[in-house]
VOMI-382210 format. One line per field, with one value per residue: residue number from 1; residue in one letter; x, y, z of N, C-alpha, C in turn. Coordinates in nm, 2 decimals, padded with zeros to 4 digits. Each point is the difference from the previous one (the first is absolute). Layout:
BEGIN
doti: (NUM,...);
bagu: (A,...);
n.u: (X,...);
n.v: (Y,...);
n.w: (Z,...);
ca.u: (X,...);
ca.v: (Y,...);
ca.w: (Z,...);
c.u: (X,...);
c.v: (Y,...);
c.w: (Z,...);
This chain:
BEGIN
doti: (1,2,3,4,5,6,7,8,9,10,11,12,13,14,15,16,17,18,19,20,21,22,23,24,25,26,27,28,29,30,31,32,33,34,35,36,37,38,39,40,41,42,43,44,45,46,47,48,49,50,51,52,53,54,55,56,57,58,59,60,61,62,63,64,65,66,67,68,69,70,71,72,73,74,75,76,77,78,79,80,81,82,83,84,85,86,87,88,89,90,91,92,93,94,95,96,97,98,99,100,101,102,103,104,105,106,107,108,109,110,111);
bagu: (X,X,X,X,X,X,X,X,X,X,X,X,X,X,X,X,X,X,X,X,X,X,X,X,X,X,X,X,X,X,X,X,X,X,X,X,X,X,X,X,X,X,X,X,X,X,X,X,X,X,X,X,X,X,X,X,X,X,X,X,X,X,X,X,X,X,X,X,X,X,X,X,X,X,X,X,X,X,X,X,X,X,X,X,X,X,X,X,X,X,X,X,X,X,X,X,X,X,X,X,X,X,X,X,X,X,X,X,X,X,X);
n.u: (10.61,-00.05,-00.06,-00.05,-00.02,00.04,-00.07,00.07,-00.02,00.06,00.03,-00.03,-00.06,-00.04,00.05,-00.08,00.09,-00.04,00.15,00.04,00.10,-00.12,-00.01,00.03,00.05,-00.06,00.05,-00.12,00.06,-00.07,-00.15,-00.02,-00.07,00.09,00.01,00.06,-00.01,00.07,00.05,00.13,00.03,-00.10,00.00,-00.10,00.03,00.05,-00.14,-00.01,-00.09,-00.04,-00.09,-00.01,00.05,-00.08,-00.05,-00.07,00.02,-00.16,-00.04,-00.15,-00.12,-00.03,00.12,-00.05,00.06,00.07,-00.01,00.12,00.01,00.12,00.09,00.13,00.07,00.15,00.03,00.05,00.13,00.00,00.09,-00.09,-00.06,-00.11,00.12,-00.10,00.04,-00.19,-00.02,-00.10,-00.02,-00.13,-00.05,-00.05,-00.08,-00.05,-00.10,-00.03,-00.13,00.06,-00.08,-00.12,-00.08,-00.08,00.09,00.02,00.01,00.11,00.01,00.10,00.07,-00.02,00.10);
n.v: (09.84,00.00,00.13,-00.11,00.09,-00.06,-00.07,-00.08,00.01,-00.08,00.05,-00.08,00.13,00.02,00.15,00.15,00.05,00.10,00.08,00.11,-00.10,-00.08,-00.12,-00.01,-00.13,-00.02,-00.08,00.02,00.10,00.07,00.02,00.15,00.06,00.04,-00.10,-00.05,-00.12,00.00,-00.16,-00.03,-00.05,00.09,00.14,00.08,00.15,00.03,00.05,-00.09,00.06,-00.09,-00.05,-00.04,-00.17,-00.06,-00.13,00.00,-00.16,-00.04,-00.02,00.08,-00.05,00.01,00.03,00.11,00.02,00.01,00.14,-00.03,00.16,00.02,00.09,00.05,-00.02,-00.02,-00.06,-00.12,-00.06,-00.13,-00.03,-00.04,-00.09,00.01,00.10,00.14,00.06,00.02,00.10,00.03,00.13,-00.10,00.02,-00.07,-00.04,-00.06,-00.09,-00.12,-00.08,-00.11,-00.06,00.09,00.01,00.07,00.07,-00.03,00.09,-00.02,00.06,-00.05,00.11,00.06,00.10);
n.w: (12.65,-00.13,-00.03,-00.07,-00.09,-00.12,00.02,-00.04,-00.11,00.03,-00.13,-00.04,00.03,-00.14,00.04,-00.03,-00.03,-00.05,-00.07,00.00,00.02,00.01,-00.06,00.13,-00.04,00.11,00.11,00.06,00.09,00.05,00.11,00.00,00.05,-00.02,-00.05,-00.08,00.00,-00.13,-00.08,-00.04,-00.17,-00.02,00.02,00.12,-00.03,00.13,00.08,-00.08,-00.06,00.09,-00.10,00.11,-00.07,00.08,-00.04,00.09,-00.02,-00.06,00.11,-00.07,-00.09,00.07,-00.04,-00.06,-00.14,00.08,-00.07,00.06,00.02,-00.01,00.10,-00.02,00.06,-00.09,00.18,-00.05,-00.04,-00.03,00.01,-00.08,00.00,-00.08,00.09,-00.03,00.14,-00.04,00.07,-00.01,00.00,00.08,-00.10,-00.14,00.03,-00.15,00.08,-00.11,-00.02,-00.05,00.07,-00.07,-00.14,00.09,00.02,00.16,00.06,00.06,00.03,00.00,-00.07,00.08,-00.02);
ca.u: (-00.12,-00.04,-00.11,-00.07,-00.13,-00.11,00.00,00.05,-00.10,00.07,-00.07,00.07,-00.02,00.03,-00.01,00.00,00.08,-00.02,00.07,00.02,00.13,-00.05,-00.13,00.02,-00.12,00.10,-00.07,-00.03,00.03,-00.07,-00.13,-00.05,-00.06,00.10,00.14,00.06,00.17,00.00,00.10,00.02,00.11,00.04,00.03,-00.04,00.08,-00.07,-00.02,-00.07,-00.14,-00.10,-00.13,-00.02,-00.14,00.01,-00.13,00.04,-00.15,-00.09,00.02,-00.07,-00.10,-00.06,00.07,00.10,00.13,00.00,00.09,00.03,00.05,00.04,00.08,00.07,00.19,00.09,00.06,00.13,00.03,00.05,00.09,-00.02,00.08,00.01,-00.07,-00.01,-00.12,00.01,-00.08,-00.10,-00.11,-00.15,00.02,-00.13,-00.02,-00.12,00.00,-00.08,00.02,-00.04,-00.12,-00.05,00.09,-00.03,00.12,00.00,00.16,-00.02,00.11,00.03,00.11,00.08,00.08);
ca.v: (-00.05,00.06,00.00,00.08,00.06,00.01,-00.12,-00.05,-00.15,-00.10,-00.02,00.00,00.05,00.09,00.07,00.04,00.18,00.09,00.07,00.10,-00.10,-00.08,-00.10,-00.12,-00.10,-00.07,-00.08,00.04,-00.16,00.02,00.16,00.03,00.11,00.06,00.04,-00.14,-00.01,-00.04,00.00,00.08,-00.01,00.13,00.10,00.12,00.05,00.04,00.12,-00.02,-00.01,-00.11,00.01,-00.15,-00.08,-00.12,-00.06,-00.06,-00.07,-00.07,-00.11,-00.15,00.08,00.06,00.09,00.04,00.10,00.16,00.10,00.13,00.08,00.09,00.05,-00.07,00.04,-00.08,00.06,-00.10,-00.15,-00.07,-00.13,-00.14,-00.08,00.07,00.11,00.04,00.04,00.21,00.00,00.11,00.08,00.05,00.12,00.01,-00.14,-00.04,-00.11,-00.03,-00.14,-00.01,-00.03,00.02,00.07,00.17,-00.02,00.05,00.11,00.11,00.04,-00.08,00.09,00.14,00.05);
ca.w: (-00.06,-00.07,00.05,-00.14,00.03,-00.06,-00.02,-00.14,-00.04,-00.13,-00.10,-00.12,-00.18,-00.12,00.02,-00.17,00.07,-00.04,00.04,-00.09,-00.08,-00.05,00.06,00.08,00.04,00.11,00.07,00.16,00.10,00.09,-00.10,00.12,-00.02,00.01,-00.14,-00.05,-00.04,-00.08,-00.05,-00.14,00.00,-00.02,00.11,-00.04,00.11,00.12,-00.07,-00.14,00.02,-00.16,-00.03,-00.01,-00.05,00.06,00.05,00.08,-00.03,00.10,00.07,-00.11,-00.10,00.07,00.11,-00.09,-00.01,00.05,-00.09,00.06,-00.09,00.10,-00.05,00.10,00.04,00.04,00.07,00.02,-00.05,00.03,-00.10,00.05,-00.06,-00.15,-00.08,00.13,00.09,-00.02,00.10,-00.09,00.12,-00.12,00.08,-00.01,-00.08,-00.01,-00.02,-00.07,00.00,-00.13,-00.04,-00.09,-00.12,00.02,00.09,00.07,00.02,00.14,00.09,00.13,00.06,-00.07,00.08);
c.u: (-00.06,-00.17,-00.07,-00.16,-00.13,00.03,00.06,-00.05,00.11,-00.09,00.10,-00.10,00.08,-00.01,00.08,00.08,-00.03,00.07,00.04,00.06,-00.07,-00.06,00.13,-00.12,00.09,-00.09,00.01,00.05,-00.04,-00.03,-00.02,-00.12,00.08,00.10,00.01,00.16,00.00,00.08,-00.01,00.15,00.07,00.01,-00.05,00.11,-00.09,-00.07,-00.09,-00.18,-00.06,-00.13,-00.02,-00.16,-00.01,-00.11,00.00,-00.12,-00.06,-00.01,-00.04,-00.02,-00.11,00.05,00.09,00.15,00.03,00.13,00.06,00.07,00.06,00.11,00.12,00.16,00.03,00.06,00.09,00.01,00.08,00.08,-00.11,00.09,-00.04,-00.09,00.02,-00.15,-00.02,-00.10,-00.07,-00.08,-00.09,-00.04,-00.23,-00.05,-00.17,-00.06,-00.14,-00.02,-00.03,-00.13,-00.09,00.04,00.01,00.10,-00.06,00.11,-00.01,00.16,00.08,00.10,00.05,00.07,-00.06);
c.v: (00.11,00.00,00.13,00.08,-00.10,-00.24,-00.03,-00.14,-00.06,00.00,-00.04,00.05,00.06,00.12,00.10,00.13,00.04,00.16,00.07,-00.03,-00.10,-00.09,-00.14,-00.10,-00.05,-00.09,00.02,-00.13,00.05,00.15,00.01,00.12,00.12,-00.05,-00.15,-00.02,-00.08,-00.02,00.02,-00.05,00.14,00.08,00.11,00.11,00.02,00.13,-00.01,-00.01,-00.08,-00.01,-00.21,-00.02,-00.15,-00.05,-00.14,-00.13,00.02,-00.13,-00.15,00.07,00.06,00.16,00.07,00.02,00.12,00.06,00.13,00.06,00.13,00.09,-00.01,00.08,-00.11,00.03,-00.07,-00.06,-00.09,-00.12,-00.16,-00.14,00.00,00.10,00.11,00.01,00.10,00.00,00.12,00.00,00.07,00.20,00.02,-00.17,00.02,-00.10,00.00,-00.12,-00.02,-00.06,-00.01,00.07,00.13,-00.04,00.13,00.07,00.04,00.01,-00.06,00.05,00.14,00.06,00.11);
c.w: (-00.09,00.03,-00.13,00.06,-00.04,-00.02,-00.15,-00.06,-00.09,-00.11,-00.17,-00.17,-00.05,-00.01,-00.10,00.09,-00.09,-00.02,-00.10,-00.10,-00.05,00.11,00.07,00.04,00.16,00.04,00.15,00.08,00.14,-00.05,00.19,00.02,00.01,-00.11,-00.03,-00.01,-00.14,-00.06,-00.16,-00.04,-00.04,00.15,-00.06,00.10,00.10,-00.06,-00.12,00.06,-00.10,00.04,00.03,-00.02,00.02,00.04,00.09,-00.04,00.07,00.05,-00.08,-00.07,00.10,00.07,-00.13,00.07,00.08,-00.05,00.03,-00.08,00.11,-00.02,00.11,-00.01,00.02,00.06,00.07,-00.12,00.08,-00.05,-00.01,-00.10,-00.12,-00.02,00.11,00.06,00.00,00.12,-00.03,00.16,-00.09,00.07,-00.03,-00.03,-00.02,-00.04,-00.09,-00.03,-00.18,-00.03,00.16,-00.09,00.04,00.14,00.11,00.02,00.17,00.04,00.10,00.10,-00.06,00.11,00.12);
């Protein structure tokens, strides 16, 4: 039995890497407080540090957008059926909501 630290949320967004080599767009397929897994028809190498960017909706109009912005290690891949799996370990994340227009900022993790 596998026995994770941290809970994993099935999530399907849009998510921006950020890397010395340039800009990967992937798509999350589960986010944890501790790292994501994401797919990609591209591959980053194990080892590679990116700069991620990802907003999560709000529930209605009532409940903005929340805007994370973080930093992270690729520290697996994996084969999927189109494409691959990168597994990124957040190492800072900061969360911001997009509205109101004056954006709150706080911290949700650091090492």
């Amino acid at each position: 039995m596998e026995r994770r630290r941290t809970q994993r949320f099935q999530m399907a967004i849009p998510v921006e890497l950020n890397t010395a080599a340039g800009t990967l767009v992937a798509e999350s397929r589960n986010i944890s407080n501790g790292g994501m897994l994401l797919q990609s028809a591209a591959s980053l190498p194990i080892g590679t540090q990116v700069q991620m960017s990802f907003s999560v909706p709000g529930q209605d109009v009532f409940y903005p957008d929340v805007c994370f912005n973080g930093e992270g290690t690729v520290v697996r891949l994996q084969a999927m059926e189109n494409g691959f799996g990168i597994a990124v370990a957040c190492h800072s994340v900061i969360v911001s909501e997009r509205w109101p227009k004056t954006p709150s900022a706080k911290y949700l993790r650091t090492p």
